[in-house]
C-alpha positions in Angstrom: 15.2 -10.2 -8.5 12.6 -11.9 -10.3 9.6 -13.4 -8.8 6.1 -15.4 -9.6 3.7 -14.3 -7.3 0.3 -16.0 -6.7 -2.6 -13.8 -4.8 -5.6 -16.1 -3.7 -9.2 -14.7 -2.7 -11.8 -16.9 -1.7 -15.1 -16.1 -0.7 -18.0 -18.3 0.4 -21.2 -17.5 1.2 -24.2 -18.5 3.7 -26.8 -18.5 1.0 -27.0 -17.8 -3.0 -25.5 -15.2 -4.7 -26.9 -14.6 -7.8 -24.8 -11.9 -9.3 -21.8 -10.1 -7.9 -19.7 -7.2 -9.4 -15.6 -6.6 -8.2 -13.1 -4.4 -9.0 -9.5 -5.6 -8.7 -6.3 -3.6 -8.1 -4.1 -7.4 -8.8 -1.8 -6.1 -11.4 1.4 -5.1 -10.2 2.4 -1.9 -11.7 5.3 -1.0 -14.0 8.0 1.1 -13.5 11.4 2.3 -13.3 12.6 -0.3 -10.9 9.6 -2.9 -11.7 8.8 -4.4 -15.2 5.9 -7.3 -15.2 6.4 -10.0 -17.6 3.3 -11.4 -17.7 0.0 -11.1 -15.2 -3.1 -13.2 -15.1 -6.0 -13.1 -13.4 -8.9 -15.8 -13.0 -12.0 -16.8 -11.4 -13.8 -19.6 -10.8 -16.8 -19.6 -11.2 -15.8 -18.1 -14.5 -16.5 -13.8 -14.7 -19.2 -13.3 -17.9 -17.3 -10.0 -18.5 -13.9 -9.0 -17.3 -12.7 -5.6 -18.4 -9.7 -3.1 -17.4 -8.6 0.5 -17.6 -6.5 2.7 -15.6 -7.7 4.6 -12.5 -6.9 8.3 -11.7 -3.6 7.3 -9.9 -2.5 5.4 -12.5 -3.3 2.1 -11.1 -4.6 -0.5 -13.9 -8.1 -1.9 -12.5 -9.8 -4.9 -13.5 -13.6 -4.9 -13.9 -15.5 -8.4 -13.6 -19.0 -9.9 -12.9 -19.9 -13.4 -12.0 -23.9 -14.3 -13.1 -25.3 -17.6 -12.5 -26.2 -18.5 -8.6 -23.0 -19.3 -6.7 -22.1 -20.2 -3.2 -18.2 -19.3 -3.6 -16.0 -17.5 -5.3 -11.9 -17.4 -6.0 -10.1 -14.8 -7.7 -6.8 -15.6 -8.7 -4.0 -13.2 -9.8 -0.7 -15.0 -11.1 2.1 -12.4 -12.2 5.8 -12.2 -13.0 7.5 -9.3 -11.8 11.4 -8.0 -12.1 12.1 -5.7 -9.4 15.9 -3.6 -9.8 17.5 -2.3 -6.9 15.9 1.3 -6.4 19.2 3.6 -6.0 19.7 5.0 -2.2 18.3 8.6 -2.0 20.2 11.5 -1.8 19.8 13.4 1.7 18.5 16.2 -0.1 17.7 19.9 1.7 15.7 20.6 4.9 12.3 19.5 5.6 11.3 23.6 5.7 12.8 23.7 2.3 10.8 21.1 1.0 7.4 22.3 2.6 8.0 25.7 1.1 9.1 24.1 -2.0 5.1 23.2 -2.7 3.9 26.6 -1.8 5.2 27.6 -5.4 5.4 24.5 -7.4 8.4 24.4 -9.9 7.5 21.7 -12.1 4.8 19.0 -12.9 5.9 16.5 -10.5 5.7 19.1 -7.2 2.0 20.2 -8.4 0.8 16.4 -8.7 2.9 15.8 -5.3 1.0 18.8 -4.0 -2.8 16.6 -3.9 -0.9 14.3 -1.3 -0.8 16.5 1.6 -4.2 16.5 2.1 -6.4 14.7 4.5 -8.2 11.5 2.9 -11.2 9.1 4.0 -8.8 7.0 6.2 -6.3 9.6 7.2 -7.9 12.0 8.8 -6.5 15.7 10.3 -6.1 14.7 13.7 -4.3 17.1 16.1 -2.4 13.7 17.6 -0.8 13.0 14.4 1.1 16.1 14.6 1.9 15.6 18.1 3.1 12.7 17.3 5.6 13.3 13.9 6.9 16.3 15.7 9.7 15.2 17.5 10.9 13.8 14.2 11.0 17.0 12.2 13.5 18.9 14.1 14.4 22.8 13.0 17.1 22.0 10.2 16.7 18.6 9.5 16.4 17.0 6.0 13.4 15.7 4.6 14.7 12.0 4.3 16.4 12.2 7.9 13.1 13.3 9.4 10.8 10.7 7.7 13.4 7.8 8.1 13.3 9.1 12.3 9.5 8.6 12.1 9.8 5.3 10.1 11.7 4.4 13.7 9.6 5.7 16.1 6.7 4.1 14.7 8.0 0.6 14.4 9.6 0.9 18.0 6.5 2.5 19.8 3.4 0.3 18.1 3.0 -3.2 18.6 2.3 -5.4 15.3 -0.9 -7.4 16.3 -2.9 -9.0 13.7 -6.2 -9.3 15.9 -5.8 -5.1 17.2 -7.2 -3.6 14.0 -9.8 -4.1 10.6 -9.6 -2.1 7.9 -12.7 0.2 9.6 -10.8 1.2 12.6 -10.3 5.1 12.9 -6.0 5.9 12.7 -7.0 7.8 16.3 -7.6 4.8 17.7 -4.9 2.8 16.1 -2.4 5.7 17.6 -4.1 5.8 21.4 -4.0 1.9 21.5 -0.3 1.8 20.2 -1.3 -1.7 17.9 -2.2 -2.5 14.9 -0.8 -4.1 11.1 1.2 -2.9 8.1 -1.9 -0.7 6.6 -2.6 0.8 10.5 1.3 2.1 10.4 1.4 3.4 6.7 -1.4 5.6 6.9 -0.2 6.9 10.8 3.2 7.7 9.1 1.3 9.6 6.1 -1.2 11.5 8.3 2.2 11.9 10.5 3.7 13.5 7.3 0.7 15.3 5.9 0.7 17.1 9.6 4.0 18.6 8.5 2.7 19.7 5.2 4.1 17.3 3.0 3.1 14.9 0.4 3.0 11.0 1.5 0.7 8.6 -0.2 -0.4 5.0 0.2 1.8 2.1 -1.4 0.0 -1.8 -1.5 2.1 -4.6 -2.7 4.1 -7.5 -1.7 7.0 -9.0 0.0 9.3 -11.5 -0.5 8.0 -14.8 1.0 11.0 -16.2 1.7 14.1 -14.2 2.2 17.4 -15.5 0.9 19.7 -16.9 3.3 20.9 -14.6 6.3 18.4 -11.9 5.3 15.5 -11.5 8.1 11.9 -12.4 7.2 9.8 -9.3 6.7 7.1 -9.2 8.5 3.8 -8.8 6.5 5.4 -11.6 4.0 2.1 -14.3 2.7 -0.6 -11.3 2.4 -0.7 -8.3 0.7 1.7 -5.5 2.5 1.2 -1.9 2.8 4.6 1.1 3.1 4.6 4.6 2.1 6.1 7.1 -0.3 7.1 10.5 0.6 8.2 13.0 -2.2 11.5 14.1 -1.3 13.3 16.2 -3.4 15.5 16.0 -5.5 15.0 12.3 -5.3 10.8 12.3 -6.2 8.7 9.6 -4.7 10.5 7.4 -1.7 9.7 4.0 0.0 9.9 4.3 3.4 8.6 0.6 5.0 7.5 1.7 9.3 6.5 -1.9 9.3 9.8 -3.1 8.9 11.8 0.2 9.8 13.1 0.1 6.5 13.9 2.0 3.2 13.0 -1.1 0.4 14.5 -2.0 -2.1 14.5 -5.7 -4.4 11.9 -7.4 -2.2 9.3 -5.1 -2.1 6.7 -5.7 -5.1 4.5 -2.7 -5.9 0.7 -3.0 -6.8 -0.9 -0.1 -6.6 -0.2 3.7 -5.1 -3.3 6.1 -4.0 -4.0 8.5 -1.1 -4.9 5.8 1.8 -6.4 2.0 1.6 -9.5 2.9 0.3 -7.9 4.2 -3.1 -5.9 0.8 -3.2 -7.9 -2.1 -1.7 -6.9 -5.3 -3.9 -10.7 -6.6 -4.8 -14.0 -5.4 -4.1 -17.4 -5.6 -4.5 -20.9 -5.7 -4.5 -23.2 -9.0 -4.8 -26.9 -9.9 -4.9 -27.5 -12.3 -1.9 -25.1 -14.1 -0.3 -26.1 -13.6 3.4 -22.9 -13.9 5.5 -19.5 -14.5 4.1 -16.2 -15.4 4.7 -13.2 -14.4 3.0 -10.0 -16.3 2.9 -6.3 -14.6 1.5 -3.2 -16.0 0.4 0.1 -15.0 -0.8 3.1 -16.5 -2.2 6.4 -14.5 -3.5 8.9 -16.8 -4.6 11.6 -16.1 -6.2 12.3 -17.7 -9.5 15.6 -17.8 -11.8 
């Protein structure tokens, strides 16, 4: 599938701002199973520098600053992407196996999966996150079954409510109130995972708009999204979507990867001024020939 996506930001503000400062994470990243063909990314008013490079988790990041007094600003990302079908992963050996698998790393892919089974600023060690994942990871059971049992639990037991949750709320409230959005349920099912030991890290991206005919909408479609990946050997890195209780494929659109939200957040900044603000998102995924 190929798709134009268009990601819209829009601030306004209560009172001047006379310089601001962002960093973007807008540019959908390449891949295996993704290839971008081409990505742009604009502002009005118009950055007086705009720079990139690539971040530790390989995540290109764009640099910008807006001078001159403004009351608004709107950051525009237009891209292009290709996304393959990603092939179905193998069941693979017991979730024990894999755990003691990191204990003695075998090759560079199980040491740099190793970093993601710490804690991290929004996914914290909580003793209810084990509690929780547990009945999942039953004595014998593989790795992919386990995480794919979680995936179910979580998008059975927690209601998706827009107005439950910001981006500040703890995960221990998130899992006592049983409510929250697509970012809320990644990083429970990664601090889920983490209690077991094992590597899971943050995925932000997008999803198809509007499905094709017959296929369900997912919710989470017209923002950005948020799943997770969980290193499963022998298959490496897995998307596994609790949102959507669902293991994606073609109409998920990567952006950016990191240890929680705070390692992937599509644009922020800091200004000079401003006084309150507002802040205004939109996303459209649509699918093009």
């Amino acid at each position: 599938m190929r798709y134009r996506i268009v990601h819209q930001t829009f601030y306004t503000y209560s009172s001047d701002v006379s310089v601001s400062h962002h960093v973007a994470r807008l540019t959908p990243r390449e891949g295996a199973e993704q290839r971008t063909f081409n990505h742009q990314l604009t502002m009005e008013p118009h950055a007086s520098t705009l720079t990139t490079r690539v971040d530790y988790f390989g995540n290109e990041t764009s640099h910008f600053t807006v001078n001159g007094v403004h009351r608004s600003l709107k950051v525009i990302a237009t891209s292009e992407v290709e996304v393959t079908p990603r092939p179905a992963p193998s069941e693979g050996g017991s979730w024990e196996e894999a755990r003691q698998a990191l204990t003695a790393p075998a090759c560079h892919a199980d040491m740099d999966a190793q970093q993601f089974t710490y804690p991290s600023q929004h996914i914290p060690k909580l003793p209810g996150l084990a509690e929780y994942a547990q009945p999942s990871f039953a004595p014998g059971r593989s790795l992919l079954a386990a995480v794919v049992d979680l995936s179910g639990r979580i998008h059975r037991d927690f209601k998706f409510d827009t107005r439950a949750t910001t981006i500040a709320t703890p995960l221990e409230q998130v899992l006592k109130n049983r409510r929250g959005v697509c970012q809320d349920f990644a990083q429970l099912q990664i601090g889920g995972v983490r209690a077991m030991g094992l590597p899971a890290r943050y995925v932000s991206g997008y999803l198809e708009t509007l499905p094709p005919p017959g296929a369900e909408r997912l919710v989470g479609a017209d923002a950005s999204h948020a799943w997770v990946q969980v290193y499963i050997p022998p298959n490496g890195w897995v998307n596994i979507d609790p949102t959507n209780d669902l293991i994606p494929s073609t109409r998920h659109i990567v952006l950016a990867w990191g240890r929680d939200y705070d390692d992937v957040s599509p644009i922020r900044g800091v200004i000079v001024g401003g006084g309150k603000h507002t802040l205004t998102v939109g996303v459209d995924v649509e699918p093009i020939a």
